[in-house]
mmCIF file of the N, C-alpha and C atoms, coordinates in Angstrom:
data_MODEL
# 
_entry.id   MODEL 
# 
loop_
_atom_site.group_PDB 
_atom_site.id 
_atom_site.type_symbol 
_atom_site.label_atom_id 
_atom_site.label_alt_id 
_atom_site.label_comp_id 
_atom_site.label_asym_id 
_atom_site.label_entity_id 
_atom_site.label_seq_id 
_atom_site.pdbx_PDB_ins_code 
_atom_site.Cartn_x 
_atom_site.Cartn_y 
_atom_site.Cartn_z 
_atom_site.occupancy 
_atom_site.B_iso_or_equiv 
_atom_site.pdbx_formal_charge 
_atom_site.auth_seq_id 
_atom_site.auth_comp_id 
_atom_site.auth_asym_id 
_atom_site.auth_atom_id 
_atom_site.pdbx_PDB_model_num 
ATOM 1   N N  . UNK A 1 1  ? 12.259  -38.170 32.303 1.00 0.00 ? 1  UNK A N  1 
ATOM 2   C CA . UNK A 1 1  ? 11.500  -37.244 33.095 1.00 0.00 ? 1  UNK A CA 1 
ATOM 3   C C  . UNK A 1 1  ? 12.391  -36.563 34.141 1.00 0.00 ? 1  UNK A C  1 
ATOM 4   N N  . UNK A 1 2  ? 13.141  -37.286 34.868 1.00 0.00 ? 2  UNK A N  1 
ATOM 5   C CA . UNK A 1 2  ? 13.916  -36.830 35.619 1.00 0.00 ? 2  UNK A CA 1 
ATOM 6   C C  . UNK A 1 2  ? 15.276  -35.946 35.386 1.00 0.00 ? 2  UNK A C  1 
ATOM 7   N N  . UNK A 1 3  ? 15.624  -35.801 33.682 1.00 0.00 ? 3  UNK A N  1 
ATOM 8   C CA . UNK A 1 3  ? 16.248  -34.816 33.197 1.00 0.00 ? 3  UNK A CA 1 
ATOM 9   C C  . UNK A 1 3  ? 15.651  -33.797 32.920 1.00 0.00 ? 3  UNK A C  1 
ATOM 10  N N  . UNK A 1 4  ? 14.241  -33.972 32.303 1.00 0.00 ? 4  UNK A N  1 
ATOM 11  C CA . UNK A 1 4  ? 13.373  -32.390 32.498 1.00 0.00 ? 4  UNK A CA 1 
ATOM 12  C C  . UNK A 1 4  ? 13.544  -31.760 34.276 1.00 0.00 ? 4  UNK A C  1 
ATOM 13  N N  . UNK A 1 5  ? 13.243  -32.520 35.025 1.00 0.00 ? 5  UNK A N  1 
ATOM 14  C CA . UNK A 1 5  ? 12.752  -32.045 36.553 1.00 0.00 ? 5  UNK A CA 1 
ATOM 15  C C  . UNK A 1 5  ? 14.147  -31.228 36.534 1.00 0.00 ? 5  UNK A C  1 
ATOM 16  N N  . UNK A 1 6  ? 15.410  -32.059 36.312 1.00 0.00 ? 6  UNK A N  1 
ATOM 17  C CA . UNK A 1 6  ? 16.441  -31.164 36.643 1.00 0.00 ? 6  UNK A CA 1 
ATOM 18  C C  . UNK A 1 6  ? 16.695  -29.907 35.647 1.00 0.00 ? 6  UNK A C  1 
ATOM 19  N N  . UNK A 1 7  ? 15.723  -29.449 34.812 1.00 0.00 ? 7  UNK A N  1 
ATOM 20  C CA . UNK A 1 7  ? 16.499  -28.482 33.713 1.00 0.00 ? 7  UNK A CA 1 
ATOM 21  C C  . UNK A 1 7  ? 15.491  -27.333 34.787 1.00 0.00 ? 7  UNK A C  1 
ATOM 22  N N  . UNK A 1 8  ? 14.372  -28.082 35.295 1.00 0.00 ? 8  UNK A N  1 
ATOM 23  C CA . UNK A 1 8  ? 13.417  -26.741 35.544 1.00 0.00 ? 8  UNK A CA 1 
ATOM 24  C C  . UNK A 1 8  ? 13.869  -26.478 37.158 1.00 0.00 ? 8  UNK A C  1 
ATOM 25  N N  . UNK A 1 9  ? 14.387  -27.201 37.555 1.00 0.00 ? 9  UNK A N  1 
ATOM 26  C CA . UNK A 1 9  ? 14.480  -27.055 39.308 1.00 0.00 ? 9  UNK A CA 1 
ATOM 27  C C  . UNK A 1 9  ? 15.968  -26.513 39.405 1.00 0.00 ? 9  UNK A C  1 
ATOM 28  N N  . UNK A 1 10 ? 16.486  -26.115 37.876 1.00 0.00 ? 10 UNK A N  1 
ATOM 29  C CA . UNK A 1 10 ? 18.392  -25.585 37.967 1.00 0.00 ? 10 UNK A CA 1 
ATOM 30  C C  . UNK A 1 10 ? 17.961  -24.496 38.581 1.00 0.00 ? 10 UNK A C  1 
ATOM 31  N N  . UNK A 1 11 ? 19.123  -24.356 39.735 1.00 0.00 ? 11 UNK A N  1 
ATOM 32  C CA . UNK A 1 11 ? 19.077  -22.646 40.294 1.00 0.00 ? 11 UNK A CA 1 
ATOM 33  C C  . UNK A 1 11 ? 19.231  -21.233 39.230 1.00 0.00 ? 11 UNK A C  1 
ATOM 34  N N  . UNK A 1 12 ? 18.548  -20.814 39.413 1.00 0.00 ? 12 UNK A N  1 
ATOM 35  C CA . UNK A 1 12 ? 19.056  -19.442 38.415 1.00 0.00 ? 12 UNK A CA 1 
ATOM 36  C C  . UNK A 1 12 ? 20.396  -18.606 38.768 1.00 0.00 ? 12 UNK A C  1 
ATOM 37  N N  . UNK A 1 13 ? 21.023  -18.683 37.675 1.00 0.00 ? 13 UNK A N  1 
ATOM 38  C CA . UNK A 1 13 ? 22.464  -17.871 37.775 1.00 0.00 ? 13 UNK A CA 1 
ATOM 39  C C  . UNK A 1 13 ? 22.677  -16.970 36.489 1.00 0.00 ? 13 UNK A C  1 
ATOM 40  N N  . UNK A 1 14 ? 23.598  -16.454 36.793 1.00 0.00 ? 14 UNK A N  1 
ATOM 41  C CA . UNK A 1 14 ? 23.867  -15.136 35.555 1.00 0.00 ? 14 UNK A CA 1 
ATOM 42  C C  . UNK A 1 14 ? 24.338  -15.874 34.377 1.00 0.00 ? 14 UNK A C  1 
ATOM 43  N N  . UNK A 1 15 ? 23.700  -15.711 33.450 1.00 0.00 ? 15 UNK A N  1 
ATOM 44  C CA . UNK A 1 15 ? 24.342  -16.226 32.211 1.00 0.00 ? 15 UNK A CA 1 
ATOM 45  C C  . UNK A 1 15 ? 24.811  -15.360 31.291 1.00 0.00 ? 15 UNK A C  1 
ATOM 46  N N  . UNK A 1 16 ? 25.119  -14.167 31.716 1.00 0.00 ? 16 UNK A N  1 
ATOM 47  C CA . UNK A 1 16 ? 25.727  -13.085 31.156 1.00 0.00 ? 16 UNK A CA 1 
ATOM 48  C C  . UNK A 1 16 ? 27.138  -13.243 30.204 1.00 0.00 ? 16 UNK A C  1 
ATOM 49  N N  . UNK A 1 17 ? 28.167  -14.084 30.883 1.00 0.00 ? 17 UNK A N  1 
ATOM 50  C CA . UNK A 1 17 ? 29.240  -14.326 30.218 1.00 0.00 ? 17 UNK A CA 1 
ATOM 51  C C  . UNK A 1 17 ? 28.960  -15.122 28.845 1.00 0.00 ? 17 UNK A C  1 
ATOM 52  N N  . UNK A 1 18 ? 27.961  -15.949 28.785 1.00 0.00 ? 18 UNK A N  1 
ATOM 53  C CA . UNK A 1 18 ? 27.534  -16.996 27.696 1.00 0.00 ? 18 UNK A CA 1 
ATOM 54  C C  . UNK A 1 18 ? 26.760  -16.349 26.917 1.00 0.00 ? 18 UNK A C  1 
ATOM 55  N N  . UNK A 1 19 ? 25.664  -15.663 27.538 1.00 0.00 ? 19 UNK A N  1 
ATOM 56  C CA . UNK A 1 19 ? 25.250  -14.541 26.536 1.00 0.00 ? 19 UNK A CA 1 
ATOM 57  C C  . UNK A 1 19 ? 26.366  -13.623 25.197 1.00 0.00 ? 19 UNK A C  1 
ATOM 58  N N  . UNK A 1 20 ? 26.865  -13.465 25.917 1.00 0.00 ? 20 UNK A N  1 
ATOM 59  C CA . UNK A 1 20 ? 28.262  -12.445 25.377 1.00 0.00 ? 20 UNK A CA 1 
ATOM 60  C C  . UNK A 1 20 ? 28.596  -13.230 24.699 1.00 0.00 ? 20 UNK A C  1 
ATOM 61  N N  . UNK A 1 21 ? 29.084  -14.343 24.849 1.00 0.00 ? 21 UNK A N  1 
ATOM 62  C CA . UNK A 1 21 ? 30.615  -14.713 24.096 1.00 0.00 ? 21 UNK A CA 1 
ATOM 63  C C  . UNK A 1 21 ? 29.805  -15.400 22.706 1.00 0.00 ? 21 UNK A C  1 
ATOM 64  N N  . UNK A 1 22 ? 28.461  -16.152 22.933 1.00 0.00 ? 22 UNK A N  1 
ATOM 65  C CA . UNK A 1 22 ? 27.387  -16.120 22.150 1.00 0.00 ? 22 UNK A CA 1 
ATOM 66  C C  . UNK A 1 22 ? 26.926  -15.295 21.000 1.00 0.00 ? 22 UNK A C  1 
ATOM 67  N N  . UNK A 1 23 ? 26.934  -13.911 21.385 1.00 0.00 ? 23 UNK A N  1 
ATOM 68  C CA . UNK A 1 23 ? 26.836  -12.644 20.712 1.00 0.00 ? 23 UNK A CA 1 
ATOM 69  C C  . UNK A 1 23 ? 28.129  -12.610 19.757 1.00 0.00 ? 23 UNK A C  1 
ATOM 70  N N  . UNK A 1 24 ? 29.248  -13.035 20.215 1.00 0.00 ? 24 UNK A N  1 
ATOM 71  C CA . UNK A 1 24 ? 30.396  -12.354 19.382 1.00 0.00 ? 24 UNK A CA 1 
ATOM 72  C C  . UNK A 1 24 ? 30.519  -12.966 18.166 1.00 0.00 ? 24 UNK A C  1 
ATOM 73  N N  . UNK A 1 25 ? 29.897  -13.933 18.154 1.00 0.00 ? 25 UNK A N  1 
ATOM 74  C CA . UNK A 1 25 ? 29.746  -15.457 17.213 1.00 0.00 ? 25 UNK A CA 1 
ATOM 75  C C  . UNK A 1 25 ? 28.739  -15.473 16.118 1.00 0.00 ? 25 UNK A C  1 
ATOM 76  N N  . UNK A 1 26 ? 28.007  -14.216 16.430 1.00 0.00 ? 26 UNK A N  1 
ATOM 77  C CA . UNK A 1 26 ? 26.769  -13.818 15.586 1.00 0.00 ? 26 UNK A CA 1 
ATOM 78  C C  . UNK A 1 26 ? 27.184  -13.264 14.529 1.00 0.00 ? 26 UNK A C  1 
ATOM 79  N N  . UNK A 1 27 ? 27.485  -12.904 13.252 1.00 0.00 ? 27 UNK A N  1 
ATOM 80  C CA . UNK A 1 27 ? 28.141  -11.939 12.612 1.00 0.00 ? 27 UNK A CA 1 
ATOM 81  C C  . UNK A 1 27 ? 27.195  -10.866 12.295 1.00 0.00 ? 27 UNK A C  1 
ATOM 82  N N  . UNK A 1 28 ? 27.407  -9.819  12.520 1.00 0.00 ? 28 UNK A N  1 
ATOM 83  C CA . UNK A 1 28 ? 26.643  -8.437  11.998 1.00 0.00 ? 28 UNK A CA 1 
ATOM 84  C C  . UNK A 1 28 ? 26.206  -8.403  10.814 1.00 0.00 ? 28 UNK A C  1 
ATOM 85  N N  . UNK A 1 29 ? 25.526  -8.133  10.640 1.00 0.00 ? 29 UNK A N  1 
ATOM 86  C CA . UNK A 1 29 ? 24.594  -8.166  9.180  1.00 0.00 ? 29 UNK A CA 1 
ATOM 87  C C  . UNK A 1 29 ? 24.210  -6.619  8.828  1.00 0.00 ? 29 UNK A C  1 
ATOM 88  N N  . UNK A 1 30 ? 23.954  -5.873  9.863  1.00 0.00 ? 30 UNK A N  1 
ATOM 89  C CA . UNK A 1 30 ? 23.526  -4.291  10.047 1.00 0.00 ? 30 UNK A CA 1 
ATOM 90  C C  . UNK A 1 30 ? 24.529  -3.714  10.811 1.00 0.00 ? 30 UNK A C  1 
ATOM 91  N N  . UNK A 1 31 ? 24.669  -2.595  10.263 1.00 0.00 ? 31 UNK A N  1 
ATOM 92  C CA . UNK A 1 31 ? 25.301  -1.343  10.765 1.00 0.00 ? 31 UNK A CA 1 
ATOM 93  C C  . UNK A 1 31 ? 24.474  -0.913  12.609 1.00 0.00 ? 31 UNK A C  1 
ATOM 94  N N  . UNK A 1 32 ? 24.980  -0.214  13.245 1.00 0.00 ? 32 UNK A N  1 
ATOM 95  C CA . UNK A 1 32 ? 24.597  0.011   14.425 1.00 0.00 ? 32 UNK A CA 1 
ATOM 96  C C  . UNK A 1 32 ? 23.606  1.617   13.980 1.00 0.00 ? 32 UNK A C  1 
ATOM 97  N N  . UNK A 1 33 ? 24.151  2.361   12.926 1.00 0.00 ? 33 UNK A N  1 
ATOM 98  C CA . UNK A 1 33 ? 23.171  3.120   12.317 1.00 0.00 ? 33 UNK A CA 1 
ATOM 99  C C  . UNK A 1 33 ? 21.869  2.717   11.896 1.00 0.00 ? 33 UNK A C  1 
ATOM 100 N N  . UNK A 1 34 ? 21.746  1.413   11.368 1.00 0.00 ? 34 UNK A N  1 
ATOM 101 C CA . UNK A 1 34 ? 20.290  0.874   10.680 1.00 0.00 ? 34 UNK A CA 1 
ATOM 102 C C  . UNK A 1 34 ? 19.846  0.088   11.674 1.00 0.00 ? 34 UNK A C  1 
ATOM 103 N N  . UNK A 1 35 ? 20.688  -0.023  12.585 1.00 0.00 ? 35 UNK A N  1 
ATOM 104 C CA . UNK A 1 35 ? 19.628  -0.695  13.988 1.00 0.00 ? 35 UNK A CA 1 
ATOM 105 C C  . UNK A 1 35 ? 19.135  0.426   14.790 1.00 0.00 ? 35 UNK A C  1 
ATOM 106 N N  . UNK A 1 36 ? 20.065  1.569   14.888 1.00 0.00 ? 36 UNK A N  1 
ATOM 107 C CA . UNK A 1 36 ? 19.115  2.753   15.428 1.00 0.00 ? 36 UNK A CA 1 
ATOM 108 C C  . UNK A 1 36 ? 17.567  2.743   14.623 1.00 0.00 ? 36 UNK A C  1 
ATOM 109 N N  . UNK A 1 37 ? 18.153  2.912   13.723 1.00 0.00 ? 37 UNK A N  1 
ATOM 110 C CA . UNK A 1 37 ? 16.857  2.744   12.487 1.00 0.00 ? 37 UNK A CA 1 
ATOM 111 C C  . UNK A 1 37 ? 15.857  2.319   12.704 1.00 0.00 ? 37 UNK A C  1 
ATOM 112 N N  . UNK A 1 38 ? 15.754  1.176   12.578 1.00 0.00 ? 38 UNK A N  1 
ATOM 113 C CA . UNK A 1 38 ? 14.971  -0.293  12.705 1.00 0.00 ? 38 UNK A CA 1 
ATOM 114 C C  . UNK A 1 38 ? 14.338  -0.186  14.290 1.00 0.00 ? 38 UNK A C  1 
ATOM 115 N N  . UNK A 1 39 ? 14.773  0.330   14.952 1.00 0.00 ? 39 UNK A N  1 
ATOM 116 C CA . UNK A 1 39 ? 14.402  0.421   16.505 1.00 0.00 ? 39 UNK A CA 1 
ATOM 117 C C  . UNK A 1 39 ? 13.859  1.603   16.974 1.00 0.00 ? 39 UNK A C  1 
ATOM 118 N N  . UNK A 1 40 ? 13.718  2.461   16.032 1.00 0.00 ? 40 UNK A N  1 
ATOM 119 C CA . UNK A 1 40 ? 12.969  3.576   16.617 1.00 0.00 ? 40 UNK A CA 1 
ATOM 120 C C  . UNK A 1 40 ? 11.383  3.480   16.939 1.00 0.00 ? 40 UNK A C  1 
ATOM 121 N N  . UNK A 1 41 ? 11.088  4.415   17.439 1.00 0.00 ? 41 UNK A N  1 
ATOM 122 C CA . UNK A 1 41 ? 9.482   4.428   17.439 1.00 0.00 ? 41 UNK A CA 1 
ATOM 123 C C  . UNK A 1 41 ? 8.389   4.729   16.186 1.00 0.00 ? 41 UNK A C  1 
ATOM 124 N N  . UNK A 1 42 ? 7.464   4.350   15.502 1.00 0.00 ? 42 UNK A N  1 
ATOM 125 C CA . UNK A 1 42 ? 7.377   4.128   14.611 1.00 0.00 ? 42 UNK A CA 1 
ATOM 126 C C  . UNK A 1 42 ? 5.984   5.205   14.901 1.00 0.00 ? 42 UNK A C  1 
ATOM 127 N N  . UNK A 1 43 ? 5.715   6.127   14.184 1.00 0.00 ? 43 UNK A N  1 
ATOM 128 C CA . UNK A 1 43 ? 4.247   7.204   14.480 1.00 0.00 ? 43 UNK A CA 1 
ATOM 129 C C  . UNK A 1 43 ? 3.079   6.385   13.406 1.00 0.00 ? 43 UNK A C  1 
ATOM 130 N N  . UNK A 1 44 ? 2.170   7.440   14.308 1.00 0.00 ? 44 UNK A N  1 
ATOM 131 C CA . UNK A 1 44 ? 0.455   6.955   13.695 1.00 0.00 ? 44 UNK A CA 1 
ATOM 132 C C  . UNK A 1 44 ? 0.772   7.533   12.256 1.00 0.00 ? 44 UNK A C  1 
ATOM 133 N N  . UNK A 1 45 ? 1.433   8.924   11.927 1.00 0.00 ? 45 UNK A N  1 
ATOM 134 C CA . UNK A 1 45 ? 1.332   8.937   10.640 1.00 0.00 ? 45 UNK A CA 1 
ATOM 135 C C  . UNK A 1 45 ? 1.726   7.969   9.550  1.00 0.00 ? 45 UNK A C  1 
ATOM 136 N N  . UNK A 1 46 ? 2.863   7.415   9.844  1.00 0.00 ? 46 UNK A N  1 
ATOM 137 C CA . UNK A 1 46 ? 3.765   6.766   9.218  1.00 0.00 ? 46 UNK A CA 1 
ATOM 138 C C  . UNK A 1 46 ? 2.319   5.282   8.958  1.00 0.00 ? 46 UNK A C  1 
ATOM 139 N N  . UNK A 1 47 ? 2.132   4.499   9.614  1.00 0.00 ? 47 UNK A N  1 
ATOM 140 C CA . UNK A 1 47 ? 1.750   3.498   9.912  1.00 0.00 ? 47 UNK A CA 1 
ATOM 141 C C  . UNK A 1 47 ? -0.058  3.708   8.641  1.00 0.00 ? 47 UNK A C  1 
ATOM 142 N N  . UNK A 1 48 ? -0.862  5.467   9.013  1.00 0.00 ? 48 UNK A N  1 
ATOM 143 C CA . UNK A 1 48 ? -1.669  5.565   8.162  1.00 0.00 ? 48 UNK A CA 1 
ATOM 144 C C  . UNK A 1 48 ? -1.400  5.560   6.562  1.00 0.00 ? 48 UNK A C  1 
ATOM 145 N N  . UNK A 1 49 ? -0.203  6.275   6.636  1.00 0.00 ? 49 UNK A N  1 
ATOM 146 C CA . UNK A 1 49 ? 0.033   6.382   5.258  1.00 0.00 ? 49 UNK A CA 1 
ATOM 147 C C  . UNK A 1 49 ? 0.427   5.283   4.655  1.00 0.00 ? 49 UNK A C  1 
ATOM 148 N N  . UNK A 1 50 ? 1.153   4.131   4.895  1.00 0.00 ? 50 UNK A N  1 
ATOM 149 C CA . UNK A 1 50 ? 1.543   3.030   4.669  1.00 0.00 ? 50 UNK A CA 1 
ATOM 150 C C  . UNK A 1 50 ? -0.250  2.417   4.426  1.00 0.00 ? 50 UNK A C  1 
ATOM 151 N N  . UNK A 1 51 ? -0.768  2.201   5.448  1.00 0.00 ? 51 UNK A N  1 
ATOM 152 C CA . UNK A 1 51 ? -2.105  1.871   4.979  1.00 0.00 ? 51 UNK A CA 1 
ATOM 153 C C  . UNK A 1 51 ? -3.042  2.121   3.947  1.00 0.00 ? 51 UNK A C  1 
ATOM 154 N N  . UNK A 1 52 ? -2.919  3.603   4.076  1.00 0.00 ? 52 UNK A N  1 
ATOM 155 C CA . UNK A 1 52 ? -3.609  4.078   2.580  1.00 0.00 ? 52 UNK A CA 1 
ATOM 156 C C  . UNK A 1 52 ? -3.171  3.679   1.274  1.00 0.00 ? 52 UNK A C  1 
ATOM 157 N N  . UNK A 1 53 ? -1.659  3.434   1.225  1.00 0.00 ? 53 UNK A N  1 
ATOM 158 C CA . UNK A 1 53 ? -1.046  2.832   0.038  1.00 0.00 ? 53 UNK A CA 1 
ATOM 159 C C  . UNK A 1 53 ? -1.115  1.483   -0.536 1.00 0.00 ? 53 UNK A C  1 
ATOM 160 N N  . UNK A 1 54 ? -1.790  0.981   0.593  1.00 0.00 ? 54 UNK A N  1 
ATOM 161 C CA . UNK A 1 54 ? -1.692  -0.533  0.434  1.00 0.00 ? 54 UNK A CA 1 
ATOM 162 C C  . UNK A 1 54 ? -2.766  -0.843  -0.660 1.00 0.00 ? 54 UNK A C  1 
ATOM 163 N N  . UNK A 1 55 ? -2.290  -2.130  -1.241 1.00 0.00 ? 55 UNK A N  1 
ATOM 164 C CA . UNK A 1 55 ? -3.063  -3.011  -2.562 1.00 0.00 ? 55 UNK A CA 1 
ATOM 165 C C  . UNK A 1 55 ? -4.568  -3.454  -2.021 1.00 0.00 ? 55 UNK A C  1 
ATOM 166 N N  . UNK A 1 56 ? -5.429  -2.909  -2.869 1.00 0.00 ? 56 UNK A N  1 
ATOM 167 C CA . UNK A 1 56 ? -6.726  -2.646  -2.205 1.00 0.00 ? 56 UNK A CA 1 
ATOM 168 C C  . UNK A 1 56 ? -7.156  -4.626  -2.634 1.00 0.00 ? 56 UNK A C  1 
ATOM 169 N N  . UNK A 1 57 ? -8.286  -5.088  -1.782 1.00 0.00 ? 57 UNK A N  1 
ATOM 170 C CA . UNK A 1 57 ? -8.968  -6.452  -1.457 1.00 0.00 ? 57 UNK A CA 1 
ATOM 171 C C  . UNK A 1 57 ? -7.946  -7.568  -1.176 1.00 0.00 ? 57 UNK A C  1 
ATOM 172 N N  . UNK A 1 58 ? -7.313  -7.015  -0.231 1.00 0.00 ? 58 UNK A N  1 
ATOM 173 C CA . UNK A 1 58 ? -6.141  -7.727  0.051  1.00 0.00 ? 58 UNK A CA 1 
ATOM 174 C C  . UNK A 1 58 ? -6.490  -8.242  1.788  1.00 0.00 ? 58 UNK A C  1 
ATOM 175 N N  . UNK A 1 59 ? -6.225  -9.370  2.425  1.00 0.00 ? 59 UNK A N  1 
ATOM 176 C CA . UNK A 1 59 ? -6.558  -9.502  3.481  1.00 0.00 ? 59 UNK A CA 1 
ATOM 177 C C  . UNK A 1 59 ? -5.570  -9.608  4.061  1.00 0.00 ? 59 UNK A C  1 
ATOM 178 N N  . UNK A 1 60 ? -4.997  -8.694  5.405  1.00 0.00 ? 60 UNK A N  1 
ATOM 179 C CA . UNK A 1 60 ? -3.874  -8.559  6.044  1.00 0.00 ? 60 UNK A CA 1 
ATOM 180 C C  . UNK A 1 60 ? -4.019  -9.795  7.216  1.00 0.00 ? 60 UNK A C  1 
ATOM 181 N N  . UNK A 1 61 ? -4.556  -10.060 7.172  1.00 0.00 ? 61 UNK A N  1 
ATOM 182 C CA . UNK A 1 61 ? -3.765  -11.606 8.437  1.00 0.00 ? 61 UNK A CA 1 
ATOM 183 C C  . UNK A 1 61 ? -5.267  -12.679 8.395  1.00 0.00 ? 61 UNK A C  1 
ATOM 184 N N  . UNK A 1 62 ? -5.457  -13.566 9.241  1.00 0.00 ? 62 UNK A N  1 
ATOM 185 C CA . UNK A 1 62 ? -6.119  -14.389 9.075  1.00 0.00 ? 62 UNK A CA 1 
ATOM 186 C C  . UNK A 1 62 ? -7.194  -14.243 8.773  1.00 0.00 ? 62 UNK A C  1 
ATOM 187 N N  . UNK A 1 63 ? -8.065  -13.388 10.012 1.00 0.00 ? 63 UNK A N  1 
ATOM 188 C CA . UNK A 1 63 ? -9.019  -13.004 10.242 1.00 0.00 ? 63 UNK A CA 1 
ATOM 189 C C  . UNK A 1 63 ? -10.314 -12.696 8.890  1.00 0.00 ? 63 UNK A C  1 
ATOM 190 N N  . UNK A 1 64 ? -9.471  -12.253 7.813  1.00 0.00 ? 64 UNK A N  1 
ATOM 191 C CA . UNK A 1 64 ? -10.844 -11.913 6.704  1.00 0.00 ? 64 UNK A CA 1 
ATOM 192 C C  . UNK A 1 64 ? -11.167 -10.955 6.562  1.00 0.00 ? 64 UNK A C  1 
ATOM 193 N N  . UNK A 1 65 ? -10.323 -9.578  7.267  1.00 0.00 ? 65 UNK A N  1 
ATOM 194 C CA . UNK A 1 65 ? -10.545 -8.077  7.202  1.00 0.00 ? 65 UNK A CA 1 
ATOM 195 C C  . UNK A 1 65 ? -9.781  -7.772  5.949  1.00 0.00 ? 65 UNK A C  1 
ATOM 196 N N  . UNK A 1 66 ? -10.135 -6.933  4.752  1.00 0.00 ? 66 UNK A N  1 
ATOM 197 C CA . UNK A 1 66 ? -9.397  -6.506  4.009  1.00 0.00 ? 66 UNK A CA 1 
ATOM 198 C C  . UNK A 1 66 ? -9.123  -5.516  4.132  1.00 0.00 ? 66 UNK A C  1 
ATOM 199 N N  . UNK A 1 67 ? -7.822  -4.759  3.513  1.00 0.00 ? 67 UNK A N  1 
ATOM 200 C CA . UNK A 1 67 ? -7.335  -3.342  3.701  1.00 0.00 ? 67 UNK A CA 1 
ATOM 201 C C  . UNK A 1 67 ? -8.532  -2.441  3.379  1.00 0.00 ? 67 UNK A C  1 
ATOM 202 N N  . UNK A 1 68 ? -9.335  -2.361  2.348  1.00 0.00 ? 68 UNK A N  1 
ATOM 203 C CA . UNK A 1 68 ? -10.763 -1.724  2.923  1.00 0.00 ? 68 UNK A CA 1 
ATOM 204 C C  . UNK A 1 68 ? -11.355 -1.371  4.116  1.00 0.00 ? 68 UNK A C  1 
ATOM 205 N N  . UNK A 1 69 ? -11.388 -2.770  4.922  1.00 0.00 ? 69 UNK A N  1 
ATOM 206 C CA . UNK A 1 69 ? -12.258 -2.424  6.261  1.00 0.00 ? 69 UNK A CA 1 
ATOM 207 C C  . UNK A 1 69 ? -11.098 -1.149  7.131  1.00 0.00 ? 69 UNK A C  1 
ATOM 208 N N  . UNK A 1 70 ? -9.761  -1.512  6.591  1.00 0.00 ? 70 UNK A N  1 
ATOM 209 C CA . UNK A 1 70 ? -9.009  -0.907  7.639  1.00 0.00 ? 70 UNK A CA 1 
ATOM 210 C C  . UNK A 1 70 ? -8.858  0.636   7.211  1.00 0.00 ? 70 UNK A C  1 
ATOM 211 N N  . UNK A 1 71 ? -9.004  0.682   6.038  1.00 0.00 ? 71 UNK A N  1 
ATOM 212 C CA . UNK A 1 71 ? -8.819  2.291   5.691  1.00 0.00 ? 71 UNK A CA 1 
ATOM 213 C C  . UNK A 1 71 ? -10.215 2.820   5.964  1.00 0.00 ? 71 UNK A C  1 
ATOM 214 N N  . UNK A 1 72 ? -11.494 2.379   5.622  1.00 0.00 ? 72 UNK A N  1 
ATOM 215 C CA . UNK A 1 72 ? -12.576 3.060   5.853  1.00 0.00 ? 72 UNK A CA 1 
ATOM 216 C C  . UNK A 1 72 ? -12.822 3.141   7.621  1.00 0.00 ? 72 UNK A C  1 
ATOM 217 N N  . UNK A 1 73 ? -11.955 2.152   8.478  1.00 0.00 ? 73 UNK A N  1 
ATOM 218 C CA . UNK A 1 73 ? -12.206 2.513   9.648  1.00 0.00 ? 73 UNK A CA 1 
ATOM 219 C C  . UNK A 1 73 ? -11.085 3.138   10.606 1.00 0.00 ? 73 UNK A C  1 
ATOM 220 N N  . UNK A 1 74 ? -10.643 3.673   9.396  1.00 0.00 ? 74 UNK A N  1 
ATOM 221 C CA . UNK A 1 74 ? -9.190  4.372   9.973  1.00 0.00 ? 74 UNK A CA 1 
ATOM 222 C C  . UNK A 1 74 ? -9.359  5.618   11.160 1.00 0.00 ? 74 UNK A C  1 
ATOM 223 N N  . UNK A 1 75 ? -10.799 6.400   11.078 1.00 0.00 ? 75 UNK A N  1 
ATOM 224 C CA . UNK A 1 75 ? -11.069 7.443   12.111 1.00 0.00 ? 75 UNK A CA 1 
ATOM 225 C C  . UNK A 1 75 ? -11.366 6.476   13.440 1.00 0.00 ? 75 UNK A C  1 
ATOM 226 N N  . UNK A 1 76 ? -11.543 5.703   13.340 1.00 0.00 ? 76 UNK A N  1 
ATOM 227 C CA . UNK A 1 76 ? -12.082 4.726   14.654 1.00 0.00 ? 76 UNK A CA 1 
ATOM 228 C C  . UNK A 1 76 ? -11.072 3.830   15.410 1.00 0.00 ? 76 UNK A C  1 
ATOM 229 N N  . UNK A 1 77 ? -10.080 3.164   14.220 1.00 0.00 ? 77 UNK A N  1 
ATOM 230 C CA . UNK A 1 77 ? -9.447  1.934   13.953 1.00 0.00 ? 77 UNK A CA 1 
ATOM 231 C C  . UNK A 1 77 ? -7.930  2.635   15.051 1.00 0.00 ? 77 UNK A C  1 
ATOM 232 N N  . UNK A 1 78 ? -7.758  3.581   14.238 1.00 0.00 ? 78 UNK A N  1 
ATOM 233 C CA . UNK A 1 78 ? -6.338  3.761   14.509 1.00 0.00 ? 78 UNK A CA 1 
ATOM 234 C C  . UNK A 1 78 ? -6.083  4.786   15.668 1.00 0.00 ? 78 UNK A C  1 
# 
């Protein structure tokens, strides 16, 4: 217990250098072009049309909504 108390009561300091040297150790996998990419802002069009394409009675996450509910409530939804 008394090694937790000390991890949470450590003073805060820059961990900037460890960050870094951390980073260099990572190997790149992507170009700095396809991370522009990947990081842009993503529009309502883009996001509808992707929807409309999608494999119809399909349920996108837990909940029990199928891509149905989401395209027929796409004037409301989105």
């Amino acid at each position: 217990m008394n090694y937790q108390k000390g991890i949470l009561t450590e003073p805060e300091r820059d961990r900037g250098e460890e960050i870094e040297y951390i980073c260099k150790e990572i190997p790149r996998l992507i170009t700095n072009e396809q991370n522009k990419a990947l990081m842009r802002e993503v529009t309502m069009e883009e996001v509808e049309e992707i929807l409309m394409n999608m494999r119809k009675n399909k349920a996108l996450g837990p909940d029990g909504y199928t891509v149905e509910f989401f395209q027929a409530g796409w004037y409301f939804l989105g």
